[in-house]
C-alpha positions in Angstrom: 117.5 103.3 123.6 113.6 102.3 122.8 112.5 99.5 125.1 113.0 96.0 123.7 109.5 94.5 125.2 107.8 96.7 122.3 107.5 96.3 118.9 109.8 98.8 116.9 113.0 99.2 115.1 117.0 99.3 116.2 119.6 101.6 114.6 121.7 99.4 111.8 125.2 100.1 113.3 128.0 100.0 109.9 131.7 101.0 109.6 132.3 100.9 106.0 130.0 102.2 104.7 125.9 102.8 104.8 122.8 103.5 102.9 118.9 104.5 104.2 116.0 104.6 101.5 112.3 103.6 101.1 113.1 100.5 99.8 115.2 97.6 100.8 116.1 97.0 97.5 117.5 100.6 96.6 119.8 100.2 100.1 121.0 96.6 98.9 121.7 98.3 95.3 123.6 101.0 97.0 125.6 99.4 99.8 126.8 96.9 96.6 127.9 99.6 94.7 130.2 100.9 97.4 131.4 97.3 98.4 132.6 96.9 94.9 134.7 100.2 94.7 132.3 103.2 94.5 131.6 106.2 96.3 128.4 107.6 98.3 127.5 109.3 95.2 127.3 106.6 93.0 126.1 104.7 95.3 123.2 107.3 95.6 122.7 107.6 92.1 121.9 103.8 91.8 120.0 103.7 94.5 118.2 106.4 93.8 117.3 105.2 90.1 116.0 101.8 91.8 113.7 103.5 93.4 111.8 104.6 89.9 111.2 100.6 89.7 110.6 99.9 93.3 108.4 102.6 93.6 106.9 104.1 90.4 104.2 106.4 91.8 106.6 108.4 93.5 109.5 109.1 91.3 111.2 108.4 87.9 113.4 109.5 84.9 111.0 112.2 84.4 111.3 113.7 87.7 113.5 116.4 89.4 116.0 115.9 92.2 118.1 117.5 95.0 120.9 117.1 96.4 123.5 117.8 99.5 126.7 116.2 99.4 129.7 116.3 101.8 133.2 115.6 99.9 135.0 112.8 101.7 137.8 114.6 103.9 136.1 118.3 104.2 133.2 119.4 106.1 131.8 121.6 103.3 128.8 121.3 101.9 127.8 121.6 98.2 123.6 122.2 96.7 123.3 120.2 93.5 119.8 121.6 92.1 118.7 118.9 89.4 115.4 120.5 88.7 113.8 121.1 85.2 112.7 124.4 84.1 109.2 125.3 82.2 109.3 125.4 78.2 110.6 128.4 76.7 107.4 128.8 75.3 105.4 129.0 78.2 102.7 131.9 79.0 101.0 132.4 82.2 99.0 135.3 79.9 98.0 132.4 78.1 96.3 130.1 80.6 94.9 133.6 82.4 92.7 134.1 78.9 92.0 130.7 79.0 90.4 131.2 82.3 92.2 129.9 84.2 93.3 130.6 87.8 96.1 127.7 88.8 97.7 125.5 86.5 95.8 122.3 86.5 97.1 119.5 88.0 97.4 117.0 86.1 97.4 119.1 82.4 100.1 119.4 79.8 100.7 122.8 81.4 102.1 120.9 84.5 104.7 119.0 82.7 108.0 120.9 83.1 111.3 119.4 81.7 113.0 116.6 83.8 115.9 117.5 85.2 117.1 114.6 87.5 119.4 112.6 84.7 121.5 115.4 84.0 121.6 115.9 87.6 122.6 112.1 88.1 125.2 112.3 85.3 127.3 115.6 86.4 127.0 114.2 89.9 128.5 111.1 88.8 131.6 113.1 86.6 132.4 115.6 89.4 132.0 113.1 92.4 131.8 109.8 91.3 134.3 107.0 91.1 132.9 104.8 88.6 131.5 106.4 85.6 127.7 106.4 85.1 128.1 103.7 82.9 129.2 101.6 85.7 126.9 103.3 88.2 124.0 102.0 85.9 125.2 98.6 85.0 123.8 96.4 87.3 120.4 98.6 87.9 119.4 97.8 84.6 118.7 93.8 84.6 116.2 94.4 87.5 114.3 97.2 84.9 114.1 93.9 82.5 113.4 91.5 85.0 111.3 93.4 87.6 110.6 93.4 91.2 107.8 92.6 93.7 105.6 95.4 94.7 105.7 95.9 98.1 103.3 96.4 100.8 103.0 100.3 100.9 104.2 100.5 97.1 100.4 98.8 96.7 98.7 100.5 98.4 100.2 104.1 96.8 99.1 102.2 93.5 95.4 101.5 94.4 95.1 105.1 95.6 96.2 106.9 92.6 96.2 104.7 89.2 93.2 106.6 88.1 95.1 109.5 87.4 97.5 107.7 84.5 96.6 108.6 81.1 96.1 106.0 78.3 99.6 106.9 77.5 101.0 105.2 80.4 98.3 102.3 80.2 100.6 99.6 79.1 103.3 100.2 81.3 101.8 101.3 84.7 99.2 99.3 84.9 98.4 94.7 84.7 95.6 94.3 82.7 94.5 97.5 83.0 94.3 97.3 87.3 96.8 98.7 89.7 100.0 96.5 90.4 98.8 94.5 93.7 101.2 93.0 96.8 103.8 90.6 94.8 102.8 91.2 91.3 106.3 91.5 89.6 106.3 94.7 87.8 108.9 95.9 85.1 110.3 98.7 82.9 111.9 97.3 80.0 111.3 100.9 78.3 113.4 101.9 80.4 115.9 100.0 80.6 117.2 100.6 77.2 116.7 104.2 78.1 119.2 103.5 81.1 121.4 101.5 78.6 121.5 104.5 76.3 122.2 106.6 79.1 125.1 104.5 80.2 126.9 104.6 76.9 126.2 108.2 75.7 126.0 110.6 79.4 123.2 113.1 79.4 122.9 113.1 75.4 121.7 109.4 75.9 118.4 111.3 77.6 118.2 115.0 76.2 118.7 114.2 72.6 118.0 111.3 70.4 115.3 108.8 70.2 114.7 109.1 73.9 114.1 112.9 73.6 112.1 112.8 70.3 109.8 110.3 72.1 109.5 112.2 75.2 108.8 115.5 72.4 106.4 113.8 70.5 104.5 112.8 73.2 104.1 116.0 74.8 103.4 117.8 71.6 100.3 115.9 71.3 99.5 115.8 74.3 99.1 120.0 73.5 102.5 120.8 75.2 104.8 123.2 74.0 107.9 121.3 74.6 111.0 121.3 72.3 114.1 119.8 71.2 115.6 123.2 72.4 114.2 122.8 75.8 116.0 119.3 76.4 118.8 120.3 75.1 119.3 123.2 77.4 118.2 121.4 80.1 121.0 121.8 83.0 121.7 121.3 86.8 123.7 123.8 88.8 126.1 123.7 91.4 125.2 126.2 94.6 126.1 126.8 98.0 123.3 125.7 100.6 121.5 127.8 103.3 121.7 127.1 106.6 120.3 128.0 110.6 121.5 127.2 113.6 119.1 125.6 116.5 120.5 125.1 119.5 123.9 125.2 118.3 123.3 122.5 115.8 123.6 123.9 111.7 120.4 122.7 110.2 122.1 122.9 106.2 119.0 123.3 103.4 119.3 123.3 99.6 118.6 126.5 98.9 115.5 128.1 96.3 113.7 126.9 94.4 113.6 124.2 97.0 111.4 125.2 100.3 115.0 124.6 102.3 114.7 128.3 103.9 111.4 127.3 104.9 112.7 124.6 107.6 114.8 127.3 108.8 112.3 130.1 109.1 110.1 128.0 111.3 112.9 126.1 113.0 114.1 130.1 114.1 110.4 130.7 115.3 110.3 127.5 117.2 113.5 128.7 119.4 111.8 131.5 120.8 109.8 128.9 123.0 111.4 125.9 125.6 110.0 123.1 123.8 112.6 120.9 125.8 109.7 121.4 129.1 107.0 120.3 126.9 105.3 116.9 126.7 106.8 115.5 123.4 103.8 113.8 122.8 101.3 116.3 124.0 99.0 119.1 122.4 101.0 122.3 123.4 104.1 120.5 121.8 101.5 120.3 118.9 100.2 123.4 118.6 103.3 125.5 118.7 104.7 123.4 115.7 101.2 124.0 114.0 101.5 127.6 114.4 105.1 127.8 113.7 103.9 125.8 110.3 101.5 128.4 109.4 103.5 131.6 109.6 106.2 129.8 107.7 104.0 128.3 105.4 102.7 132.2 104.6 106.0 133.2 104.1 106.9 130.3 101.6 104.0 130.7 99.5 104.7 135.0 99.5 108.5 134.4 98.3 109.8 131.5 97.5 110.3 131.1 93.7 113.3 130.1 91.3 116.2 131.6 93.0 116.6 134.4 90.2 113.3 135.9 90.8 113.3 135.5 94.5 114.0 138.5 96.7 113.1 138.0 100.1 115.3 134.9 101.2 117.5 137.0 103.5 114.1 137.6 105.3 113.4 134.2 105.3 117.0 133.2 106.9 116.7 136.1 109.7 116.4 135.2 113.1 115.2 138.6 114.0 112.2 138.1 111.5 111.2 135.1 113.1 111.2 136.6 116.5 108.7 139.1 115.5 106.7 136.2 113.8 106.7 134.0 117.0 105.4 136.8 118.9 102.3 136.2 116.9 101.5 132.7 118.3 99.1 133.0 121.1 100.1 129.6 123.1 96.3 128.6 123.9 94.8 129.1 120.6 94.9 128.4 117.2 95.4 131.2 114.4 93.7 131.1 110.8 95.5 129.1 108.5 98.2 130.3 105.7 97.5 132.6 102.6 95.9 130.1 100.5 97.9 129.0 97.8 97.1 128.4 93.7 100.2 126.3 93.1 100.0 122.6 93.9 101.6 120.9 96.9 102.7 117.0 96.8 103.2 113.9 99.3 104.9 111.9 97.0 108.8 111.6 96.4 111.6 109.3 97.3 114.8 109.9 99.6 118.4 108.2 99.6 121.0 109.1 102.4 124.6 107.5 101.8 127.7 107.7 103.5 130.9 105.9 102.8 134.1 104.8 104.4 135.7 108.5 103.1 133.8 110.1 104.6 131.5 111.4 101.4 128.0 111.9 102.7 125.0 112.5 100.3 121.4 113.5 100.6 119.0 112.9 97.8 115.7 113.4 96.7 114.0 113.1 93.5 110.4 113.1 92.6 108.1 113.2 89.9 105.4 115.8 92.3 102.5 114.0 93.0 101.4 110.5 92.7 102.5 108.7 89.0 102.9 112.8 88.0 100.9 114.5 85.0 99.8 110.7 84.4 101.4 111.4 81.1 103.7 108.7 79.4 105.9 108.7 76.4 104.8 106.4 73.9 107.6 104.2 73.4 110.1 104.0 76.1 106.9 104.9 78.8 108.9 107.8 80.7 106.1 109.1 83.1 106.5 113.2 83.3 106.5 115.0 86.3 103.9 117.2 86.8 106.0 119.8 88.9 105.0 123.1 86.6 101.9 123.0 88.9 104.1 124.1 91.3 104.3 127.6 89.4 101.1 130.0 90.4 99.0 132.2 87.3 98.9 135.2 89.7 100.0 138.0 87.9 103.4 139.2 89.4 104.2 136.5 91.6 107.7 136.1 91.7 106.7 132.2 91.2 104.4 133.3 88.3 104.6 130.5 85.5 106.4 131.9 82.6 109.3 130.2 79.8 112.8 129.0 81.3 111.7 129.5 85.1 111.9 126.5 87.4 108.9 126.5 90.0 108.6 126.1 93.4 109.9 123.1 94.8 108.9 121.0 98.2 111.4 118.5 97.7 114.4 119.1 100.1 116.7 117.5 101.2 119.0 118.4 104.4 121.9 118.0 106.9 123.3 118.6 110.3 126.4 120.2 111.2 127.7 120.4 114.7 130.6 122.1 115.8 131.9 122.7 112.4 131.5 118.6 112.1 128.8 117.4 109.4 127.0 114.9 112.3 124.0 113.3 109.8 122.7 113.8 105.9 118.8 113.0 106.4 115.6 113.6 104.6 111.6 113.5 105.5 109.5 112.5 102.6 105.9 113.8 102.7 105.9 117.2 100.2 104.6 120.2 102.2 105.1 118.5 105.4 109.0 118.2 104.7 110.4 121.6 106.4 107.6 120.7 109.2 109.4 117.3 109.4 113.3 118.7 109.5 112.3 120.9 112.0 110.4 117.7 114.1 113.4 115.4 113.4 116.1 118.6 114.7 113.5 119.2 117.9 113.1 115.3 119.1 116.4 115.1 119.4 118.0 118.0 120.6 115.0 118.8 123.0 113.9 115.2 123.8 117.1 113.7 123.7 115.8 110.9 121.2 118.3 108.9 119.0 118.0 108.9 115.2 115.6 105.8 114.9 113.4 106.9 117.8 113.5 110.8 116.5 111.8 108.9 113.4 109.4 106.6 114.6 107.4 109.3 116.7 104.2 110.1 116.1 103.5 112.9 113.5 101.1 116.0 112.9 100.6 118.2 110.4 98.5 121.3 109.9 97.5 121.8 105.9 94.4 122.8 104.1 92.6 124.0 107.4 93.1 120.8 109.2 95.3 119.4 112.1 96.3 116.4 110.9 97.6 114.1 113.9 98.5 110.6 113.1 97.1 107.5 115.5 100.2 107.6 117.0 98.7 110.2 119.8 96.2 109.4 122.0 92.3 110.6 121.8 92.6 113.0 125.2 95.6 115.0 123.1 93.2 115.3 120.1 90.2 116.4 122.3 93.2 119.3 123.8 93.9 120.8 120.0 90.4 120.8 119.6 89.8 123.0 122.5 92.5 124.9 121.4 90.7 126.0 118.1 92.0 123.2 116.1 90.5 121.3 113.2 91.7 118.1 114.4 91.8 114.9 112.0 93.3 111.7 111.5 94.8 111.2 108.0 94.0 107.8 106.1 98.0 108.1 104.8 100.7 107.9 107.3 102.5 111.8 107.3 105.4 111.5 105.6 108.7 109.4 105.7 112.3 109.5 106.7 115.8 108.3 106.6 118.6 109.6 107.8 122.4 108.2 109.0 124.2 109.5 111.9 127.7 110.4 111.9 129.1 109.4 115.2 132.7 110.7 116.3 133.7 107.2 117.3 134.4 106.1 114.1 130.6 103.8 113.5 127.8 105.1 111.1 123.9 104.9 112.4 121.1 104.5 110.1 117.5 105.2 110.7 114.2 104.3 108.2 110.8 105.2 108.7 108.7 102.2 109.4 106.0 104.4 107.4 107.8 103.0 104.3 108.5 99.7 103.1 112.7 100.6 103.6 115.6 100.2 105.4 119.2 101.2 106.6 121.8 98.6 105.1 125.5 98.7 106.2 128.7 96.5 105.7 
């Protein structure tokens, strides 16, 4: 239990039902759903689409999502993968003779097909109990209407508006200025998207007016998208990967998501008795740094879309990581990871709901990095995801760009399972820091005893890029330690990360958890 003299956050204790986002809105839009007859996943669907409004940089129609659920009265656990694939027409040959080395950023070439609304419609007609039509209905007056921006929601905004295109101009932007703290901002595009959505399914997105715009836009933009590409555009249904750390399942969506990454360094991080280390101190540090780096290497080696990937039993092997945690020298720091030509993100929104029945869901959907390729359609003003800058140009790679592939994916989301028992869905914002953060989130509370809440508020470090990344939250004399230790040690402008998460106790009461990072909340009833 934190101590009640300092400033910081309770669990939300609920019995009927619960919901944990990045934005209080999104919980209140869940939590009603279920309180008026649905189910945790259409209860995650609508809070998830909230979120595109509540926080626009991050996510959207035009994004990608993942997703774990737990069917109410089974302890199984099923991998939705809701991510878009590159256009059939795609050549990595043909960016190589450009000259290029890595796809750019924020190019046509990055744009990849959005994958999340078929995602969000088959989830709602296998596991839903209202129809998406219902799901939808009342997310789509607050699209027309709009919503405050709230306090981290701005400040996102005034850190990245630069990058949206004329394109997305009118829609993203007041008078051609980032939305500010309270401006009331609105997506009436999309709304009638959502409407059309609502009354035809998937073919409401992928085909139609909404497509053609989405089309017509690219291709002048210099894409190579086509109506054949939306049209085939489809999620599938997979069984997750999992690990065990001290005798607790850590359950990860499997490739082209970075799940197996979590569990590659969460198997390295065994081989040492974290439990007799400071929790807040620089050896606890380091070994996560180190662990980081060698499964970092690993991730950016293999991972891939799951039908070019050969090396995930590697990945998953506890005698692999043994050998790789032999490599850590516990006083100093090693050179970073194999540098990497794709992209990595920080930007992407999470939903964890759990109902009455006992369905649990973990979700997250992103458009990659902040307001993606910056690239809107014209007339409903659907900002594209960027993700095909996740693909690399290296010749051979089994991540190499090419037509139909999907590309690497940081977005994860993840669960717990404990003596067969499916304890807590829960997810860490933050792109490459998210199997760093499972992993964090898994440790603070099976080696330091922490509850959910506390687990989350803890201070956070990160090693990317060359640099140790340690957040305020630690004090000078630990920072001064990694630097002796060989460390580039700095503190980040951004918070790391961000993370919600619901706890499923065996006495019958669910516990919610939200990063005070974000601007969120756990809601119950």
């Amino acid at each position: 239990m934190r101590d009640l003299h300092l400033p910081g956050r309770s669990p939300v204790l609920a019995t009927n039902g619960m919901a944990a986002t990045s934005h209080p809105l999104a919980a209140r839009i869940a939590v009603d759903t279920m309180a008026r007859g649905g189910n945790a996943a259409d209860a995650a669907i609508a809070g998830a689409v909230m979120l595109e409004l509540c926080e626009p940089a991050m996510t959207g129609l035009g994004g990608d999502c993942f997703v774990l659920l737990k069917p109410a009265g089974s302890e199984d656990v099923i991998a939705l993968n809701g991510s878009g694939r590159a256009p059939a027409d795609a050549r990595a040959q043909s960016l190589r003779a450009q000259g290029l080395t890595s796809i750019p950023l924020r190019s046509i070439h990055s744009v990849t097909i959005p994958g999340a609304v078929d995602a969000f419609c088959a989830l709602s007609e296998r596991h839903g109990k209202l129809g998406i039509a219902d799901t939808l209905g009342p997310v789509i007056p607050y699209f027309e209407a709009g919503v405050p921006v709230a306090p981290r929601v701005a400040f996102d905004w005034s850190q990245s508006a630069d990058v949206l295109t004329e394109s997305a101009h009118a829609a993203y932007l007041k008078n051609g200025a980032p939305y500010g703290f309270g401006d009331r901002f609105a997506l009436p595009g999309q709304a009638e998207v959502l409407r059309r959505i609502a009354a035809e399914g998937r073919d409401g997105f992928y085909a139609g007016e909404v497509a053609e715009d989405m089309i017509a836009s690219l291709r002048k933009a210099g894409g190579v998208h086509a109506a054949e590409d939306f049209a085939a555009c489809a999620c599938d249904w997979l069984e997750p990967v999992s690990g065990t750390y001290k005798g607790v399942d850590l359950i990860e969506h499997p490739p082209n998501g970075q799940g197996a990454t979590a569990i590659l360094m969460a198997n390295i991080l065994a081989q040492f008795d974290l439990a007799s280390l400071d929790p807040l101190g620089a050896r606890r540090i380091h070994l996560e740094a180190e662990a980081t780096k060698l499964a970092m290497d690993a991730r950016n080696r293999f991972l891939a879309d799951a039908d070019h990937m050969t090396a995930l039993d590697r990945m998953l092997d506890p005698a692999v990581a043994a050998k790789l945690a032999d490599l850590i020298n516990p006083k100093r720091a090693m050179a970073a990871a194999a540098p990497l030509t794709e992209a990595v993100h920080k930007d992407t929104v999470y939903i964890t709901v759990v109902d009455g029945d006992g369905m649990a869901v973990s979700l997250i959907y992103s458009i990659f990095h902040d307001f993606g390729s910056g690239i809107a359609s014209d007339r409903f003003g659907i900002l594209m995801q960027n993700r095909g800058a996740g693909f690399t140009l290296d010749r051979w790679h089994p991540n190499e760009f090419g037509g139909g592939k999907r590309p690497m994916h940081t977005i994860i989301p993840a669960m717990l399972r404990e003596g067969g028992r499916v304890t807590m869905p829960f997810g860490v914002m933050g792109g490459a820091y998210q199997p760093t953060g499972h992993v964090r989130m898994l440790s603070n509370m099976l080696d330091y005893g922490m509850d959910v809440q506390s687990a989350i508020d803890a201070p956070r470090a990160f090693t990317q890029d060359g640099e140790l990344r340690v957040e305020r939250g630690y004090s000078d004399s630990v920072r001064a330690d990694l630097y002796a230790m060989g460390h580039t040690v700095v503190v980040p402008d951004t918070p790391i990360g961000g993370a919600q998460a619901i706890r499923i106790d065996p006495a019958g009461y669910l516990e919610g958890a939200s990063d005070p990072r974000k601007d969120g909340c756990a809601l119950g009833y």
